[in-house]
ZAMARGU-4260 file (C-alpha; in steps of 0.2 Angstrom, whole numbers, plus 5000, padded with zeros to 4 digits):
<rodrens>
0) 4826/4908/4784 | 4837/4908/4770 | 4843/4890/4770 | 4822/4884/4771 | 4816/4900/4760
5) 4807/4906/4771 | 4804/4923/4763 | 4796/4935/4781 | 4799/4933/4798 | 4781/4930/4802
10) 4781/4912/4792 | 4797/4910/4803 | 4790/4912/4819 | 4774/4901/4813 | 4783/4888/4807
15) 4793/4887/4822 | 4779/4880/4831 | 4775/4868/4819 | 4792/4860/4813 | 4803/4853/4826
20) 4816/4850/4813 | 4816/4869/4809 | 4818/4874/4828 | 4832/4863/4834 | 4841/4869/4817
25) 4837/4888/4825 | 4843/4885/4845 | 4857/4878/4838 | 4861/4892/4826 | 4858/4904/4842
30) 4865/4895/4854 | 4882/4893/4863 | 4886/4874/4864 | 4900/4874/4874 | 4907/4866/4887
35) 4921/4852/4893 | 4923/4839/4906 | 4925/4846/4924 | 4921/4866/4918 | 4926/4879/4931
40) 4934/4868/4943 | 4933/4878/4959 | 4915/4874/4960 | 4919/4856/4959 | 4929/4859/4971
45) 4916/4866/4982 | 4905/4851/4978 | 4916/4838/4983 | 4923/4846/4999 | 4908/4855/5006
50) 4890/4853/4997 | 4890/4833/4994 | 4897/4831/5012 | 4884/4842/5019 | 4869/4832/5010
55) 4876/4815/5015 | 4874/4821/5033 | 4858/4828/5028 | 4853/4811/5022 | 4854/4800/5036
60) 4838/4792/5032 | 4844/4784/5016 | 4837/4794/5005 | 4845/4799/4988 | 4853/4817/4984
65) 4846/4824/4970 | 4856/4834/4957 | 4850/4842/4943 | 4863/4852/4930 | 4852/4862/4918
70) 4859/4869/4900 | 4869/4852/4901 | 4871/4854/4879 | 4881/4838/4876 | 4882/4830/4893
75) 4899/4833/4900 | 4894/4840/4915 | 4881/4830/4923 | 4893/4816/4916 | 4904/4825/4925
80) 4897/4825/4942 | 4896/4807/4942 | 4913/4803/4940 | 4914/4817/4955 | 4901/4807/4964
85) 4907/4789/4960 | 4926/4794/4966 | 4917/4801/4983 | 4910/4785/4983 | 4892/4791/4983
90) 4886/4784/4964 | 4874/4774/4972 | 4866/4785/4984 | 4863/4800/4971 | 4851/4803/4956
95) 4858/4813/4943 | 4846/4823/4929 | 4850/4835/4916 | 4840/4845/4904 | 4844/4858/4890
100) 4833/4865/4876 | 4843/4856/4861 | 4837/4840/4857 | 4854/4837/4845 | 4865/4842/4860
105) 4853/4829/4872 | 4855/4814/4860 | 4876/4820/4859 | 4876/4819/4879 | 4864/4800/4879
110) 4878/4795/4867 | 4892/4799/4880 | 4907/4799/4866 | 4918/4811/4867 | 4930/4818/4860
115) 4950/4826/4864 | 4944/4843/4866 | 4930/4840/4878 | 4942/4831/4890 | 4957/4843/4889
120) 4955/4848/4908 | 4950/4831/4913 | 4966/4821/4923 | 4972/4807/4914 | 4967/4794/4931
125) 4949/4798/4928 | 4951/4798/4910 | 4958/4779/4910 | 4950/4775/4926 | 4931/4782/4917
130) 4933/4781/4899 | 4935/4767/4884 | 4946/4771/4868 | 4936/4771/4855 | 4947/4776/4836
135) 4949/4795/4841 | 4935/4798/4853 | 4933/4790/4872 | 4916/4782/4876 | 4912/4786/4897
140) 4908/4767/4905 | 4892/4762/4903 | 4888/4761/4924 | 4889/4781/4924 | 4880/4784/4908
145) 4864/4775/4916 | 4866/4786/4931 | 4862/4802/4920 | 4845/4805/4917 | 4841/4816/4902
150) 4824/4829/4897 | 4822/4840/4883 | 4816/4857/4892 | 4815/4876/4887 | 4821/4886/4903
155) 4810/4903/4906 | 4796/4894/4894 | 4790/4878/4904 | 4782/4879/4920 | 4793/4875/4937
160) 4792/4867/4947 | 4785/4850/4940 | 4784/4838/4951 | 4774/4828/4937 | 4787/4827/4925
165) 4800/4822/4944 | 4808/4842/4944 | 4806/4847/4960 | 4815/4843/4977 | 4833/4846/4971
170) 4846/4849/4983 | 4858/4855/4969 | 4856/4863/4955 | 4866/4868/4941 | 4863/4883/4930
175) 4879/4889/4924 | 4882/4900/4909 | 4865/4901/4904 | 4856/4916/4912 | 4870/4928/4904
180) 4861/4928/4888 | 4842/4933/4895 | 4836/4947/4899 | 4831/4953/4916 | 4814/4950/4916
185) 4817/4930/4910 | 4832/4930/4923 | 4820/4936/4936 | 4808/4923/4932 | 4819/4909/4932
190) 4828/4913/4947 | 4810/4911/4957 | 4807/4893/4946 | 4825/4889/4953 | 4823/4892/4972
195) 4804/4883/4969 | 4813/4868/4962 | 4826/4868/4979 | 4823/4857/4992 | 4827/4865/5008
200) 4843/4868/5014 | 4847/4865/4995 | 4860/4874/4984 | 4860/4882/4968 | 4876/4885/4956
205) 4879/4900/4942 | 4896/4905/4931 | 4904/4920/4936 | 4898/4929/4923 | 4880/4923/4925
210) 4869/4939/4933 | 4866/4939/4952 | 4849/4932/4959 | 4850/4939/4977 | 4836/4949/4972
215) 4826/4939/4963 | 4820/4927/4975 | 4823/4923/4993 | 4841/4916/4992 | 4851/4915/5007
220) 4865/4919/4999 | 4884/4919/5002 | 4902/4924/4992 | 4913/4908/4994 | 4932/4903/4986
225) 4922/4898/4970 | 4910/4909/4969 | 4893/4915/4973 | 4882/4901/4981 | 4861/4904/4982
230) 4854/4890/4995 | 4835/4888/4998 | 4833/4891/5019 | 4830/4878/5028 | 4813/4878/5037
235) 4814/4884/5057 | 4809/4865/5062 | 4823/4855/5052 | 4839/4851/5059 | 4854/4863/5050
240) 4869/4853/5050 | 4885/4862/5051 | 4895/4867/5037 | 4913/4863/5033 | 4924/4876/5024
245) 4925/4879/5005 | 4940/4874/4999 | 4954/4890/4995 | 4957/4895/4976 | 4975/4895/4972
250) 4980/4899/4988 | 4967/4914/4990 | 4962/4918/5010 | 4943/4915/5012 | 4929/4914/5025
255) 4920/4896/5028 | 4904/4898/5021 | 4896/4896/5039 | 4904/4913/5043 | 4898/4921/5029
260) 4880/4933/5032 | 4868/4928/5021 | 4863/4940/5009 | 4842/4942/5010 | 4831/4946/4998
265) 4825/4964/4998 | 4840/4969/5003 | 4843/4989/5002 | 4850/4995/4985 | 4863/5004/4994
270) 4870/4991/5001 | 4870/4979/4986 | 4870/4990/4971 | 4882/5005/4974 | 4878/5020/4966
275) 4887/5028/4949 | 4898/5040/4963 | 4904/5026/4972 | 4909/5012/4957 | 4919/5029/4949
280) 4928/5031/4964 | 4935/5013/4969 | 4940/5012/4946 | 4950/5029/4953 | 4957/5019/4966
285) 4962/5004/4954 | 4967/5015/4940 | 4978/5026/4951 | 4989/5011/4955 | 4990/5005/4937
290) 4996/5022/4933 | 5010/5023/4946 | 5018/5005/4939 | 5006/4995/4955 | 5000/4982/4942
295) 4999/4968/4956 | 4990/4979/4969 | 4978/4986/4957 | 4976/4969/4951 | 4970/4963/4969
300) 4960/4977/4970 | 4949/4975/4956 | 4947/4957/4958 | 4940/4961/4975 | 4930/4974/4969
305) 4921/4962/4953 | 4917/4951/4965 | 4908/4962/4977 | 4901/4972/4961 | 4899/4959/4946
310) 4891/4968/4935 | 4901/4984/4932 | 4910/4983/4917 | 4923/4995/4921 | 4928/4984/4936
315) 4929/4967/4925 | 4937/4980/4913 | 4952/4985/4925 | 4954/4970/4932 | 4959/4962/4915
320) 4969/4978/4909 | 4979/4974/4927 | 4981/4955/4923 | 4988/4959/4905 | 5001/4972/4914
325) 5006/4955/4924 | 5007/4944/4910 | 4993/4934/4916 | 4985/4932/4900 | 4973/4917/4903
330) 4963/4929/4919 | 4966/4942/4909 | 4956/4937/4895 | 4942/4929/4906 | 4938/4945/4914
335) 4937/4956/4897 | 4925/4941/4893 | 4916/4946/4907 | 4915/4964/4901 | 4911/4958/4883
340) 4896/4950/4891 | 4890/4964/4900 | 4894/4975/4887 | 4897/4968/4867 | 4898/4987/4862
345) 4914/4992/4874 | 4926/4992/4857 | 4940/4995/4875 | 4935/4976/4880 | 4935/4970/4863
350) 4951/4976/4857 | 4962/4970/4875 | 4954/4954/4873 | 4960/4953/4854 | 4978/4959/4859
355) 4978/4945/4875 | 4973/4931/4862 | 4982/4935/4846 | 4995/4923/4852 | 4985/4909/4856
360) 4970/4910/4846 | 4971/4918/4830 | 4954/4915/4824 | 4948/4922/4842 | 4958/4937/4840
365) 4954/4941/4823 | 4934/4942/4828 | 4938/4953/4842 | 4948/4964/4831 | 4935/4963/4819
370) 4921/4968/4833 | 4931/4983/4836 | 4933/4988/4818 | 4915/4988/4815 | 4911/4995/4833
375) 4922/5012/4831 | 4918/5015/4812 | 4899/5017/4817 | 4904/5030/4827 | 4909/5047/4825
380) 4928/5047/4822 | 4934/5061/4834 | 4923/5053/4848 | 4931/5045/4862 | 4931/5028/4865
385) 4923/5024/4882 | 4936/5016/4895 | 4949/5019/4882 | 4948/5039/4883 | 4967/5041/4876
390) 4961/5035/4860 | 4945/5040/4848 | 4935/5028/4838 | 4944/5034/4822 | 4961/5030/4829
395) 4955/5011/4838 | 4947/5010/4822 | 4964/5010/4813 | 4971/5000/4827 | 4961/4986/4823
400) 4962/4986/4806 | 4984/4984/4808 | 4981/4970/4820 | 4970/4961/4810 | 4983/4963/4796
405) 4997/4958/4807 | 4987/4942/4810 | 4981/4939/4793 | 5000/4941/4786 | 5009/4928/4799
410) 4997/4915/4796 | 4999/4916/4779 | 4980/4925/4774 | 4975/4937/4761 | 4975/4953/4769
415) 4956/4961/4768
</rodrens>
């Protein structure tokens, strides 16, 4: 408002609907763009060994797998699967579309440039098998570029399915890392637009830290190596093909996910959503184990609990309290991002997750430190700091404040 003076917020909101200049400069002030080359690679994993198999068997009549990788901001992971495609030799017999609600990240992802940063987790094979020099950026080959298809489209907002507009019939979707930010009621929405757009038999994706969508439509629903994968049932007449196993996660012991129940819709709240008594008493379990020097046990503890339980902070909390103790700073911090998400107002979260990043991202630490600050001073000062109860809001308060001065002074900053 300030940069188009635009003085209330009711000529904002008017003029939002009016000036598509001033709405792509608002979804890209609110939100978050991003993304790299092969993001969360377990699921790939998944893909490549289990879904894509599954679907060729499925395909015997010739037909082409459909994909579609929503919130696809500039392109790299639609881009993405078809490199995954093309190596499984299946380029040809798959179409590939994408959608976000930035029009600037879309015309980004149809240039298909890139630069260093978005192919940091990419293996140099693919890199120099899939991608052209070009000064300090790489440009993907043109042969994959045409195999992405790319639409401008407001999740939540526009009507789904549309089999007018060709978005309808998937047998994979992708919707990762977006639902986190919406609220239930949009969440809910979206999930029954998502299993409308299925095919049968066909299978939808989320992050880790996206909210689960058992729930909120009639996903068949199972807990694999990389995840939680929702399917669309396959009709009583078709044909289910079997299903191979999903591939292990650093070692970890799993079920195939033909063994695993599905998890219905409806399902009793007790079953699925444990009650307040029940999550307190397996964080007492975890937290008795930390306590007594068990970092590694109540390290495997907790990660088996967040995945039964995903959205209890405290769970997400322990689990990266647990990692730190075992110096295992990178799971660490991605689980007290987790609780950040479920939580931005746990100054406990905020503070671990500043201390686990100070070394390797500065600037990232500083605004966790920072988060803490302003968290604990709008709070009594004698008042105890939830999942931190050893310290009050006065004291983290302080805390923060030293760290952020520690930081500021080794690299070489004015000291606020």
């Amino acid at each position: 408002m300030v940069l188009r003076d635009i003085g209330d917020s009711r000529s904002f909101l008017d003029r939002l609907s009016l000036d598509e200049d001033l709405t792509d400069d608002a979804i890209a002030a609110i939100t978050v763009g991003e993304t790299h080359f092969f993001r969360g690679p377990d699921q790939f994993q998944l893909i490549r060994q289990t879904i894509l198999p599954e679907l060729r068997r499925r395909r015997s009549d010739g037909s082409r797998v459909r994909i579609w990788s929503l919130g696809c901001a500039t392109g790299e992971e639609p881009y993405s699967l078809a490199i995954l495609c093309d190596v499984e030799g299946l380029l040809e017999d798959v179409r590939i579309s994408a959608a976000d609600i930035s029009r600037r990240a879309l015309v980004t992802a149809k240039a298909a440039e890139y630069g260093e940063w978005s192919l940091r987790n990419t293996d140099h094979k693919l890199r120099k098998r899939y991608f052209t020099p070009c000064e300090e950026r790489f440009r993907l080959h043109e042969r994959l570029r045409r195999k992405v298809e790319f639409a401008h489209l407001s999740l939540g907002a526009d009507e789904l399915p549309a089999p007018e507009r060709d978005l309808a019939g998937f047998d994979l979707i992708l919707c990762r890392n977006v639902l986190v930010y919406l609220d239930a009621i949009a969440v809910r929405r979206i999930a029954r637009q998502l299993h409308a757009c299925l095919a049968d038999g066909g299978w939808l994706l989320t992050a880790p830290t996206d909210p689960p969508l058992w729930k909120c439509a009639p996903f068949e629903t199972s807990l694999t190596a990389a995840g939680v994968v929702y399917r669309r049932m396959i009709a009583q007449h078709a044909t289910r093909s079997p299903t191979s196993c999903a591939p292990p996660v650093q070692g970890r012991p799993h079920k195939p996910v033909s063994q695993l129940p599905p998890a219905q819709v409806c399902v009793d709240d007790q079953r699925r959503a444990p009650g307040d008594e029940t999550l307190k008493a397996i964080a007492r379990q975890i937290r008795s184990h930390f306590d007594l020097g068990e970092t590694r046990e109540a390290a495997r503890l907790a990660v088996q609990a967040t995945e039964s339980h995903p959205l209890s902070a405290e769970l997400h909390f322990l689990q990266g309290l647990s990692q730190m103790a075992n110096e295992d700073n990178d799971a660490a911090a991605a689980a007290l991002r987790r609780v950040v998400y479920l939580d931005s107002t746990l100054a406990a979260a905020q503070f671990f997750l500043g201390v686990c990043l100070k070394n390797s991202d500065s600037q990232a630490a500083l605004r966790s430190f920072e988060n803490v600050r302003l968290i604990c001073i709008s709070r009594p000062p004698h008042e105890r700091v939830a999942l931190m109860s050893e310290a009050t809001a006065g004291e983290l308060a302080q805390r923060a404040r030293r760290e952020i001065g520690n930081i500021r002074r080794s690299s070489g900053s004015e000291v606020l």
